[in-house]
C-alpha positions as CSV (number, residue, x, y, z in Angstrom):
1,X,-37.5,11.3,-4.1
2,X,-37.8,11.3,-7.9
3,X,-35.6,9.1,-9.5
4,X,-32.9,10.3,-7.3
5,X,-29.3,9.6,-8.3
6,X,-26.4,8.7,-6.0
7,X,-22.9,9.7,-7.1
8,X,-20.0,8.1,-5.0
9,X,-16.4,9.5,-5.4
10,X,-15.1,6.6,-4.1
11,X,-15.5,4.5,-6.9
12,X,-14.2,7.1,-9.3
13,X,-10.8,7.0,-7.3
14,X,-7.8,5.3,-8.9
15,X,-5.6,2.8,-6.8
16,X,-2.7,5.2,-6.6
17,X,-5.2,7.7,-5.4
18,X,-6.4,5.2,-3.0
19,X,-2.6,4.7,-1.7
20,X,-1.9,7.9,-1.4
21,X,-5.2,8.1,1.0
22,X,-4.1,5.2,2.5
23,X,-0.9,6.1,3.5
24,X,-2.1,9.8,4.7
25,X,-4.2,7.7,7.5
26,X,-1.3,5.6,8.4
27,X,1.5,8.0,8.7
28,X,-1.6,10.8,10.2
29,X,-0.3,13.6,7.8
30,X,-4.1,15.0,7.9
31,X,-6.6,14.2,10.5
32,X,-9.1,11.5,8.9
33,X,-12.0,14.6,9.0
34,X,-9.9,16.3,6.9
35,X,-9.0,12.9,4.4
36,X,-12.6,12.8,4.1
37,X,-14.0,16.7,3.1
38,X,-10.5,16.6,0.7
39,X,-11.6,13.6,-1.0
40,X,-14.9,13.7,-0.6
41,X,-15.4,10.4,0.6
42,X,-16.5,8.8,4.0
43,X,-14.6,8.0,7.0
44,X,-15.5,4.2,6.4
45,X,-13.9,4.5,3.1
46,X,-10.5,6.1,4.7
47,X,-10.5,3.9,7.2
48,X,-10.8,0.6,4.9
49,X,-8.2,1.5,2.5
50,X,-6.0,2.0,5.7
51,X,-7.0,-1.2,6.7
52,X,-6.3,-2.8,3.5
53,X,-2.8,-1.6,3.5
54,X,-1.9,-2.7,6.6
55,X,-3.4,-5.9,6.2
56,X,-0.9,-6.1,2.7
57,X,2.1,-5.1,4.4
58,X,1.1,-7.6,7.4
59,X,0.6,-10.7,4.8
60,X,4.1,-9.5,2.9
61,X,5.9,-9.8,6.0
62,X,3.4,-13.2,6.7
63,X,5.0,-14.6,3.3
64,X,8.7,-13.3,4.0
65,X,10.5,-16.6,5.5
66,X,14.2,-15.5,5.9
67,X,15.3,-18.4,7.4
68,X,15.0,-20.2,3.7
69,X,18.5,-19.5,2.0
70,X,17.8,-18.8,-1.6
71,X,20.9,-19.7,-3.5
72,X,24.4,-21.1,-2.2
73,X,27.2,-18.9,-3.2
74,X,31.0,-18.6,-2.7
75,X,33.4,-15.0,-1.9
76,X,35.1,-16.2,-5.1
77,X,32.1,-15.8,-7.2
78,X,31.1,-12.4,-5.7
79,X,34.4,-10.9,-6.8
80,X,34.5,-12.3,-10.3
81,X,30.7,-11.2,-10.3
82,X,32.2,-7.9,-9.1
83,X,35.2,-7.5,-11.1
84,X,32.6,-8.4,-14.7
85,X,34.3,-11.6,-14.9
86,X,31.3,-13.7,-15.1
């Protein structure tokens, strides 16, 4: 091979591209075979931005604690709040 130059789609694909391909895998809107001749990228790549999505919405719900009350508040203060009061 003479000077033989590789072009790789993936790394021309934005991050809302990659989402979008992401999300396809996860919900299985297309088959993975079909992700991949569409985008022209491999099955690795499909498969690790799937990955990487669930492994965000995984550590999101890792970091969500909802046992920590974040403010105090009173039924007074929601109604004024409500009513424009305050």
């Amino acid at each position: 091979m003479e000077n033989a130059k590789y072009i790789y789609p993936a790394k021309n694909i934005s991050i809302n591209e990659r989402q979008t391909i992401a999300l396809q895998a996860i919900r299985h809107d297309q088959k993975i075979t079909f992700l991949t001749n569409e985008k022209q990228v491999s099955r690795d790549f499909v498969y690790a931005q799937k990955n990487k999505a669930l492994q965000a919405i995984d550590n999101a719900f890792k970091l969500a604690n909802d046992s920590k009350v974040l403010f105090y508040t009173s039924e007074h203060f929601i109604i004024m709040w409500n009513e424009g009061i305050l």
